[in-house]
N, C-alpha and C positions, 0 to 999 in steps of 0.2 A: 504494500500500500504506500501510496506518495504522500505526502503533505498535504497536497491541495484537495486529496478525498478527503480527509477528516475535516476539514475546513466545511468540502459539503456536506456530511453527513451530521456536524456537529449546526449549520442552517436546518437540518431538517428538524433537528432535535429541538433548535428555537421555535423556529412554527407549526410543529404537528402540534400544542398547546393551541394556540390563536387558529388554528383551521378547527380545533374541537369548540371552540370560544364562539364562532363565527356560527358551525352550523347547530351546535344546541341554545345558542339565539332566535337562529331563524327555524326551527322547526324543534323544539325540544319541548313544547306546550303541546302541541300534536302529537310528538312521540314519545312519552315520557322516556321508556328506555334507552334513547338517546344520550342518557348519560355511564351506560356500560361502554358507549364510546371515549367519554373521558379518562374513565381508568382503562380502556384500552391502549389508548394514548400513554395515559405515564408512564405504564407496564412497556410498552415497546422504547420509550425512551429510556427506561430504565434499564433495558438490553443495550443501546445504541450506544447510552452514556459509559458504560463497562466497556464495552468495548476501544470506546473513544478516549478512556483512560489506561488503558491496557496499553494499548500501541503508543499515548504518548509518555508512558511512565518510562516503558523497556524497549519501546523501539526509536523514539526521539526525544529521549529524555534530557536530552543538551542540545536542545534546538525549541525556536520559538517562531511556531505556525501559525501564519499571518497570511490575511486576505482582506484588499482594500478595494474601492472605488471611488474617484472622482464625482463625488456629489454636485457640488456647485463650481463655477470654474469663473472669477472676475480677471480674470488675464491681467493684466498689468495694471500695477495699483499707486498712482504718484506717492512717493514718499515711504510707499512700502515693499515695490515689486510686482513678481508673481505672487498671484494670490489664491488661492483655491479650499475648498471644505473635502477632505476626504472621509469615508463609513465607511467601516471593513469589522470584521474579526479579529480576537489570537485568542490563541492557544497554550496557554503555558500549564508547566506540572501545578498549581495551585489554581487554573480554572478547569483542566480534568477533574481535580479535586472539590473542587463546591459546584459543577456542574452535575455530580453524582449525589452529593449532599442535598442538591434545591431538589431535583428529581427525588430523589427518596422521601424526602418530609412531604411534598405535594401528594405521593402517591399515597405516602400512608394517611394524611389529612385525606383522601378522595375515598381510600376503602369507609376509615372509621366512620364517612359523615356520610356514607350509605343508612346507618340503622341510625344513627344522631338525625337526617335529617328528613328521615321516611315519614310520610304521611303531609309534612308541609306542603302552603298551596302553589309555594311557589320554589317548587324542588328542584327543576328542571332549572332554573334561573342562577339560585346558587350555584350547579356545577359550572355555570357558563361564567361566572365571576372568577371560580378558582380558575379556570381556563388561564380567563386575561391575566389571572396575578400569575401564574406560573410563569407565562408567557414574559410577562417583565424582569421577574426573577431571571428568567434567562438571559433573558437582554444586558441585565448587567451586566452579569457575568462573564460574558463572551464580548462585550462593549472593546475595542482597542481604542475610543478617545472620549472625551470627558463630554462633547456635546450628547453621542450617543448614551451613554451614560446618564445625564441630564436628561434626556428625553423618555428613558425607560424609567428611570427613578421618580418620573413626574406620573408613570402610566402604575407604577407601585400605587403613589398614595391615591391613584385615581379605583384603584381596585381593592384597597385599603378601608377606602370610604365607603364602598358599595358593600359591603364584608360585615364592617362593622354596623353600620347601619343598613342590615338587610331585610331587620323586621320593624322598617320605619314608623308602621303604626302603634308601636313604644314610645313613647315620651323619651324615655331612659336610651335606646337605642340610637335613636334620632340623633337627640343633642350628645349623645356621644360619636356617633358619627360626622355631625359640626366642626367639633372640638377637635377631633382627631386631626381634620381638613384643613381647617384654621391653623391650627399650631404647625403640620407639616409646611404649610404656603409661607409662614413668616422666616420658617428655616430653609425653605429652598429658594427663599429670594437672596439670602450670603449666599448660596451655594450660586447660584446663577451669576453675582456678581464676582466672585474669588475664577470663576470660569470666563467671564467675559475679558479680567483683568491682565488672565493667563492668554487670552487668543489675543488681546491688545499687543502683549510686548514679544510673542514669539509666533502671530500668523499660524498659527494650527492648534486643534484639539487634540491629535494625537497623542496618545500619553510618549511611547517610545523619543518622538522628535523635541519633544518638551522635558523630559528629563534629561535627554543627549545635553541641551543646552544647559538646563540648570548645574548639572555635570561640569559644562565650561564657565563655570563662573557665570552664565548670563540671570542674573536673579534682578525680579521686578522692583521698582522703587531705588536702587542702588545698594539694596540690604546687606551685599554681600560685605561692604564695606565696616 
């Protein structure tokens, strides 16, 4: 096996969650059963992700497998250069590692909340929430730069919210799904600007490119002084 298969095989691992998310949205009221599909899903990811740490524990375990693309491209930027946004993947022994871990806790939160959430009216909906949170969870994890990262961590607390207030006709449930929302937005507005501050003074989100530099001495403010 190459590199670049695990790369796709670990995409698939991201979105078979969000294709389960997607279709027991749209048909999981019609079909209740439709959520034997979600634990189908974690169960297969749960195969894929052993495997995906398998090969890169003992077979490239001194190597870091990476796959990017040219998102946005503003060509040349007075004062700054080239400019561009790139999205990709990597792969290191430590996201083998919590990409087995997110998978595992999802699955077994997905069996347990079979007989925890039997008989609710609205059962079919809950598994489509853990869908999208698993789905984010992944996102992290697999994230190679801080916007992607920001963007799944923002799809966390959005599936966070749905979770914890998912029996909204609670009073108790409700405003603690508020509260949860609220407190996350005020902590991810530093994190958005510590990220914006980061793309200010080094032109990329990538983590690898931006620690290369903090490595050279380049640190924001003059701090390194």
């Amino acid at each position: 096996m190459h590199g670049s298969e695990l790369i796709t095989i670990s995409l698939i691992i991201l979105f078979l969650p969000l294709f389960g998310f997607v279709t027991v949205v749209l048909f999981g009221k019609r079909m209740p059963k439709l959520v034997n599909l979600e634990i189908g899903i974690l169960a297969t990811n749960m195969l894929l992700t052993l495997y995906v740490a398998y090969e890169k524990l003992f077979v490239y375990a001194h190597e870091k497998i990476s796959g990017y693309f040219t998102w946005i491209d503003f060509g040349k930027v007075y004062g700054i250069g080239a400019l561009h946004i790139d999205l990709g993947i990597e792969i290191t022994n430590v996201t083998a590692f919590m990409l087995f871990v997110v998978n595992l806790i999802s699955f077994l939160v997905h069996v347990y909340s079979l007989e925890y959430m039997r008989g609710d009216i609205r059962f079919s909906r809950y598994y489509s929430y853990l869908g999208i949170f698993t789905f984010s969870m992944l996102g992290i994890v697999l994230a190679d730069n801080f916007l992607m990262m920001y963007i799944f961590w923002e799809l966390v607390g959005l599936s966070s919210y749905l979770l914890i207030g998912f029996w909204f006709e609670k009073d108790s449930a409700a405003n603690a799904g508020k509260k949860a929302f609220l407190t996350n937005r005020v902590g991810d507005m530093g994190m958005w600007l510590g990220i914006l501050i980061l793309f200010t003074n080094y032109h990329t989100f990538t983590f690898d490119k931006i620690f290369a530099q903090i490595g050279a001495g380049n640190i924001p403010f003059g701090s390194e002084a």
